[in-house]
VMD Tcl script that draws the C-alpha trace (Angstrom):
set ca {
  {74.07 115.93 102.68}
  {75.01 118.92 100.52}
  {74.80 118.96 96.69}
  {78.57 118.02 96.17}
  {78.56 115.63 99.04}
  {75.45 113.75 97.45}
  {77.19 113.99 93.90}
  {80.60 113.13 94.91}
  {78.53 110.03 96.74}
  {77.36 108.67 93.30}
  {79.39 106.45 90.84}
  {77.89 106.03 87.46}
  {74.37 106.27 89.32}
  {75.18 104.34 92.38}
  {75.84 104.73 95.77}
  {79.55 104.87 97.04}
  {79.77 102.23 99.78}
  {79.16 104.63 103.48}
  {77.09 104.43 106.67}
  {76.48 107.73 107.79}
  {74.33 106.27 110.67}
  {77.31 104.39 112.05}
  {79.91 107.17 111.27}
  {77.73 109.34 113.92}
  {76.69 106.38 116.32}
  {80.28 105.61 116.31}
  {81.54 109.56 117.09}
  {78.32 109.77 119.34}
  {79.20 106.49 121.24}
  {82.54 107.90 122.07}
  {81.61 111.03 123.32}
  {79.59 109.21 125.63}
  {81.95 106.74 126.67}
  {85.16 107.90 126.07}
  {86.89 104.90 127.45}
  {86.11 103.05 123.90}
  {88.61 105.04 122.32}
  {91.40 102.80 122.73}
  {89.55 100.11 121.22}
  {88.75 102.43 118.36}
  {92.03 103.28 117.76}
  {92.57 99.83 116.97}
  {90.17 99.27 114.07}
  {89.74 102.80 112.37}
  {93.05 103.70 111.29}
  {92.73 106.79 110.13}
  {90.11 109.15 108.80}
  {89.39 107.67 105.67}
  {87.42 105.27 107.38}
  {84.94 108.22 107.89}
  {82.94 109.56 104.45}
  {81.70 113.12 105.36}
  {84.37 115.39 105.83}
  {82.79 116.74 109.04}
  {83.17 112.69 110.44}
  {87.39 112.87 109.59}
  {87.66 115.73 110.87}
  {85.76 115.42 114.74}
  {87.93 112.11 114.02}
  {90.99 113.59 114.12}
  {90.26 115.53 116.71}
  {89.17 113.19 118.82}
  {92.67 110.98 118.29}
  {94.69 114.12 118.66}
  {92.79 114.30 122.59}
  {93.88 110.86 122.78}
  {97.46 110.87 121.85}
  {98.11 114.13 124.12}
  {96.09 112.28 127.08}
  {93.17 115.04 126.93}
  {90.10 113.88 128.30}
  {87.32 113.36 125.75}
  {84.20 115.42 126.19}
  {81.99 117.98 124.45}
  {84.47 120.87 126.02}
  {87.79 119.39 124.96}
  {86.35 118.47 121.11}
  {85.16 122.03 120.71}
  {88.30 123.47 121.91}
  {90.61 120.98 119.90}
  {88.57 121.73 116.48}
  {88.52 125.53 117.19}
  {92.32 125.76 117.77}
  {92.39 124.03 113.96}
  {89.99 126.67 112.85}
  {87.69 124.11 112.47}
  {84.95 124.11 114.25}
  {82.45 125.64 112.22}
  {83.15 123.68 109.67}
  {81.70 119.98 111.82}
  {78.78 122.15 112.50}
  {80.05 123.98 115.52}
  {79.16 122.68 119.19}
  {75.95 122.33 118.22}
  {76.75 119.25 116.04}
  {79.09 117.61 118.23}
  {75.86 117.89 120.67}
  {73.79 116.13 118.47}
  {76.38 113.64 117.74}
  {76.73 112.42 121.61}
  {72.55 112.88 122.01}
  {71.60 110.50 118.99}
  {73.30 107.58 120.95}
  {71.89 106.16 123.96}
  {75.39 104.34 124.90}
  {78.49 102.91 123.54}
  {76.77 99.72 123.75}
  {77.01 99.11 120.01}
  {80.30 101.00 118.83}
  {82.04 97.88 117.72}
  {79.53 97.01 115.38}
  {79.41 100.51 114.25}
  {83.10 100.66 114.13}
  {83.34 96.95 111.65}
  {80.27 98.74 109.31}
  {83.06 101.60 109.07}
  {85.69 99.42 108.28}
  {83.87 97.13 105.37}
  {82.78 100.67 103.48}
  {86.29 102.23 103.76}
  {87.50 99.15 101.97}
  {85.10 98.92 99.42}
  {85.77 102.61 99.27}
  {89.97 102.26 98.69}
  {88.81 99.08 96.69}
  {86.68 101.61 94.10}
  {89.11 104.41 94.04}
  {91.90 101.99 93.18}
  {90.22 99.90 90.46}
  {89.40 103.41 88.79}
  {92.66 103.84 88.81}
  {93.70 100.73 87.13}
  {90.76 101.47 84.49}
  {92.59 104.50 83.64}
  {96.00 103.55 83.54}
  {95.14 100.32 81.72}
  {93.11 102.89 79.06}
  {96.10 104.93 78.52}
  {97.90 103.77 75.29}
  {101.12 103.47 76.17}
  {100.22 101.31 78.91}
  {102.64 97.90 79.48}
  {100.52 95.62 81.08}
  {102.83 93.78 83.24}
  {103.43 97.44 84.89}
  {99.33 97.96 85.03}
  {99.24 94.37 86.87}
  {101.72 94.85 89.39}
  {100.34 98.39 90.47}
  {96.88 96.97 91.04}
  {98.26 93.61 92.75}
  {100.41 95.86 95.12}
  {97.59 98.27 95.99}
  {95.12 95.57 96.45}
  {97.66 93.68 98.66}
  {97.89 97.35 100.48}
  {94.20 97.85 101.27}
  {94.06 94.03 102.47}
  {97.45 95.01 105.05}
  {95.91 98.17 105.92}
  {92.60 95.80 107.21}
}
mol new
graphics top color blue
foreach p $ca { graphics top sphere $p radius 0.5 }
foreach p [lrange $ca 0 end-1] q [lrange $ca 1 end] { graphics top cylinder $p $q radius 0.2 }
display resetview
């Protein structure tokens, strides 16, 4: 984890909620097994579910394969990331190697995929009652307004489950 990464990963001296372990058993398990993408699709909506930026982005990649009906493999990721110029920036092919190799199989990528899902929320739960800290700090804050914000994004990260 890089300097920024590790700081950016610590709120007032804790931990941000993140499973770095399942983010690359999860990527891993798929590259092995790309039939559990479908089921993938299903839980982790969208990138955020991933912490390291390196995570959303083989993410993406690998639900961009899926919508066009690209196979999944070590050839097609590579190819999809360096056509977005971004390649390097996962690690290169070397990473998405390493990724595949530190899973045995895609025995265990629903677990992995649920441990994803309970961080992200406590994640969008964090980042939204910071938020509410601030706008409820601000002055000329009306309370009823600072309420109904936080009541409709906290009844948006429980749809978004």
């Amino acid at each position: 984890m890089s300097a920024i990464e590790e700081q950016q990963s610590n709120f007032e001296g804790r931990q941000v909620p993140m499973d770095l372990d399942a983010e690359r058993c999860l990527l891993g398990g798929i590259l092995r097994d790309p039939e559990v993408m479908g089921n993938a699709i299903m839980t982790i909506k969208d990138e955020s579910f991933f912490y390291l930026e390196k995570h959303q982005l083989v993410w993406r990649a690998l639900t961009e394969l899926n919508r066009n009906v690209v196979p999944i493999d070590l050839v097609t990721l590579a190819a999809e990331l360096e056509t977005k110029g971004k390649l390097q920036l996962v690690g290169g092919r070397e990473y998405l190697f390493e990724l595949m190799e530190s899973v045995a199989s895609s025995a265990n990528v629903e677990w992995h995929m649920e441990l994803l899902r309970k961080k992200a929320v406590l994640r969008k739960l964090i980042k939204m009652s910071n938020s509410v800290i601030k706008s409820a700090m601000d002055p000329s804050a009306a309370p009823d307004e600072v309420l109904s914000v936080a009541e409709r994004d906290v009844m948006a990260i429980a749809d978004h489950q």
